[in-house]
Structure formats: C-alpha cells, structure tokens
C-alpha positions as CSV (number, residue, x, y, z in Angstrom):
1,X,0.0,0.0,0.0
2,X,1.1,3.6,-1.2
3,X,1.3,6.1,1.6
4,X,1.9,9.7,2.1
5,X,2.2,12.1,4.8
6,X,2.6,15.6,6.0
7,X,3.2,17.0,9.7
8,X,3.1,20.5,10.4
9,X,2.6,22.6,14.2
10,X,-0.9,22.8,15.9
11,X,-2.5,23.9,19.1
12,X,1.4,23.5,20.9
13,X,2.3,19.9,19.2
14,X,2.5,18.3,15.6
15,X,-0.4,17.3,13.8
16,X,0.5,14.9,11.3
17,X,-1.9,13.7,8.4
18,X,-1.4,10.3,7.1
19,X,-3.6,9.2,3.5
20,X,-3.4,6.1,1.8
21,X,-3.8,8.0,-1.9
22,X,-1.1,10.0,-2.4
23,X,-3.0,12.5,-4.4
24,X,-4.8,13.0,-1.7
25,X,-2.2,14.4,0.8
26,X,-2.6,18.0,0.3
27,X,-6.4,18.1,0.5
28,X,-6.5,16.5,3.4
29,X,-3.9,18.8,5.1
30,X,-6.0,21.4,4.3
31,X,-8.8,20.2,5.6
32,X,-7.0,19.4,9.0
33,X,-5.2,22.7,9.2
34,X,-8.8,24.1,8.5
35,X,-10.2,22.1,11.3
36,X,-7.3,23.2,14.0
37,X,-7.1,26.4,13.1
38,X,-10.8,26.9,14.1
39,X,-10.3,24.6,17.3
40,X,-7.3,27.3,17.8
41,X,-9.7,30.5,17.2
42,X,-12.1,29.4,19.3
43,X,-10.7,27.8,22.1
44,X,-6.9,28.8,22.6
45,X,-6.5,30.4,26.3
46,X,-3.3,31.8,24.4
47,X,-4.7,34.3,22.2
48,X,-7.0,37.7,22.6
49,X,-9.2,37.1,19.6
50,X,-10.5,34.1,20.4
51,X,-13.6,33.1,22.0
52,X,-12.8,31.4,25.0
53,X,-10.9,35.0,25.8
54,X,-13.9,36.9,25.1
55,X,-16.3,35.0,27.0
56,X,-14.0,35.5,30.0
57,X,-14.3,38.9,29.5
58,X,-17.8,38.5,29.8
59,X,-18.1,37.4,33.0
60,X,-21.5,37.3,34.1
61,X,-23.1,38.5,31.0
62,X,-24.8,36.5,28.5
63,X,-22.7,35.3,25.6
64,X,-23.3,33.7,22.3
65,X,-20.5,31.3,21.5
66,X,-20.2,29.1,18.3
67,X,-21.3,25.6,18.6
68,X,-17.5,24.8,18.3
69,X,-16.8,26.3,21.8
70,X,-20.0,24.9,23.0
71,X,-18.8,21.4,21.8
72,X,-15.9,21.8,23.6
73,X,-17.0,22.8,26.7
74,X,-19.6,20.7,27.0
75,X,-16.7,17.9,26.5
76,X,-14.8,19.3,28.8
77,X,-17.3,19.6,31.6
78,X,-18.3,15.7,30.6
79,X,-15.0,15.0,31.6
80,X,-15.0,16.9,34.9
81,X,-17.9,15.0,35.6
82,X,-17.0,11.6,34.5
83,X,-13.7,11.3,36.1
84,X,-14.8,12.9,38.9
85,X,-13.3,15.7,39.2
86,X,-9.5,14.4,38.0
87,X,-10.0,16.4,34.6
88,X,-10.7,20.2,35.5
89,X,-11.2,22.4,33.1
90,X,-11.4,25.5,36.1
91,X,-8.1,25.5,37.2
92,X,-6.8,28.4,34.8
93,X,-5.6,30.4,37.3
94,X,-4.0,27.9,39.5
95,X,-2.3,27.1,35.8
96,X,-0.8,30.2,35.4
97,X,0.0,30.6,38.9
98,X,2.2,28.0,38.0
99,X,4.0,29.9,35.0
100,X,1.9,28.6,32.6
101,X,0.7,31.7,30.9
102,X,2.1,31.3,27.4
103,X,2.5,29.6,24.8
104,X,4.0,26.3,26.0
105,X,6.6,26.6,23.4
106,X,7.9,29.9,25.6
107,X,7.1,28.5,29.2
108,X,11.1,28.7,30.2
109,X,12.4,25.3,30.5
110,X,13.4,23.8,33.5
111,X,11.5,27.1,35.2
112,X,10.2,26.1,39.0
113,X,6.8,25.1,38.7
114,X,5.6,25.7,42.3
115,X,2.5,24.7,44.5
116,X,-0.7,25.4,44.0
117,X,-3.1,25.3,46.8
118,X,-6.4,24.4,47.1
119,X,-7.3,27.6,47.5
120,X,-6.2,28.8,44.8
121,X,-8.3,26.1,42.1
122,X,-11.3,27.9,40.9
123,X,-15.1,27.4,41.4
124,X,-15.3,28.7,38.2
125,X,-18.7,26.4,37.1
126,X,-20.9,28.4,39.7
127,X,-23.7,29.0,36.8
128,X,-23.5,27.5,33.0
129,X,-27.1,28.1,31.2
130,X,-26.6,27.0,27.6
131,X,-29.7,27.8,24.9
132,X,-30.1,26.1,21.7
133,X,-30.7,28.6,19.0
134,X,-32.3,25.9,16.7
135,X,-33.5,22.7,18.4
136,X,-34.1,21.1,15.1
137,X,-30.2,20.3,14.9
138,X,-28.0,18.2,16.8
139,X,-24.6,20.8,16.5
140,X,-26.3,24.3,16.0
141,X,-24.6,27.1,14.5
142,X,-24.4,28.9,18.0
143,X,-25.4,29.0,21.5
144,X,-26.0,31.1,24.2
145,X,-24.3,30.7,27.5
146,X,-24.7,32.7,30.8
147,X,-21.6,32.8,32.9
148,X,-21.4,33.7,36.1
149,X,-18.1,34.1,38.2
C-alpha cells in the first residue's frame, strides 16, 4: 500500500496527516489545518481574539459562543464530571499561577513550577445556562451561555 504524509505545528504539538492516496495528501492537510485552526480561534486560552478570551471577559453576561466552543466545553465539563473531578477544566488560574501563561513553546524550561493550593483552584462552574438557538439540529450554529463568576 502507497502512503503519504505531512506533519506541520498545531495547538502547541505536531499534527500529522497520514492518507493512503497520495494524491490526496494536500487536500487532506488542508482540511485538518482548516479544522485546527478553528479549534485554535475558538478555544486557545493563548490568544486575545478568540472566543474562550472573550467570554472571559464577559463574565456574568450573556454570551453567544459558536457551537464549536459549546462542543468543547460541553466535552470538557463531561469530563470533569465523569472522572470525577481528575480532569478540570477551572483550574486556569491555578495554571498560570504555575507559570503557565504562554505559549508552551515559551514556558522557560526547567523554570520552577511551584504549589498550587487548594485555595487557589477555581469554582469557576458556579452557573452554565446554555440555549439552543435551533432545536431542530444536533450541532447548532451557536449557543447562548450565561456565565457567572
């Protein structure tokens, strides 16, 4: 079997696309740099523009998100739950507490990483509404979620 691949840098690691038709390589690199680079827009902690920065900003507001950030939280939140806790997606502070703050490509290496206490982890889920703009599909376009900190 003919092969073909193609790695390149995504969301701080290497995505790496692997296609059994040749001719099909750069399509399908497209299509996954496509993909990430959305995943990247709305959901990098990293970067101003994105959404997850903007509904931090609006803290206690009502904020439509794309059903991209929706997904993901709602993912992420389904993992709090099912591991009990073990997967948190609240502890951004307490991450960059830590030094965390950047890019992990420019967190200085070897850097001490510190303790973070209990006190400092968030209760960051105190109140999550989400509203289906169009009940009629399973991933809408958007939602709206209320956020209060």
């Amino acid at each position: 079997m003919t092969t073909a691949s193609t790695s390149f840098r995504a969301l701080g690691t290497t995505a790496e696309v692997l296609v059994t038709d040749p001719s099909r390589l750069s399509t399908a690199a497209s299509l996954l740099r496509e993909e990430l680079d959305a995943i990247d827009l709305a959901c990098s902690r990293f970067r101003a523009d994105s959404e997850i920065s903007r509904l931090h900003e609006q803290a206690g507001r009502q904020v439509r998100v794309s059903g991209l950030l929706a997904e993901a939280l709602g993912a992420a939140l389904r993992a709090a739950r099912l591991t009990g806790g073990l997967v948190d997606p609240t502890v951004g502070a307490a991450v960059r507490a830590l030094g965390y703050d950047r890019d992990f490509a420019l967190v200085e290496a070897g850097a001490d990483l510190g303790v973070v206490s209990e006190k400092q982890r968030s209760n960051a889920v105190r109140c999550l509404r989400t509203y289906r703009t169009d009940m009629s599909q399973d991933f809408p376009d958007s939602f709206w979620l209320v956020r209060r900190w």
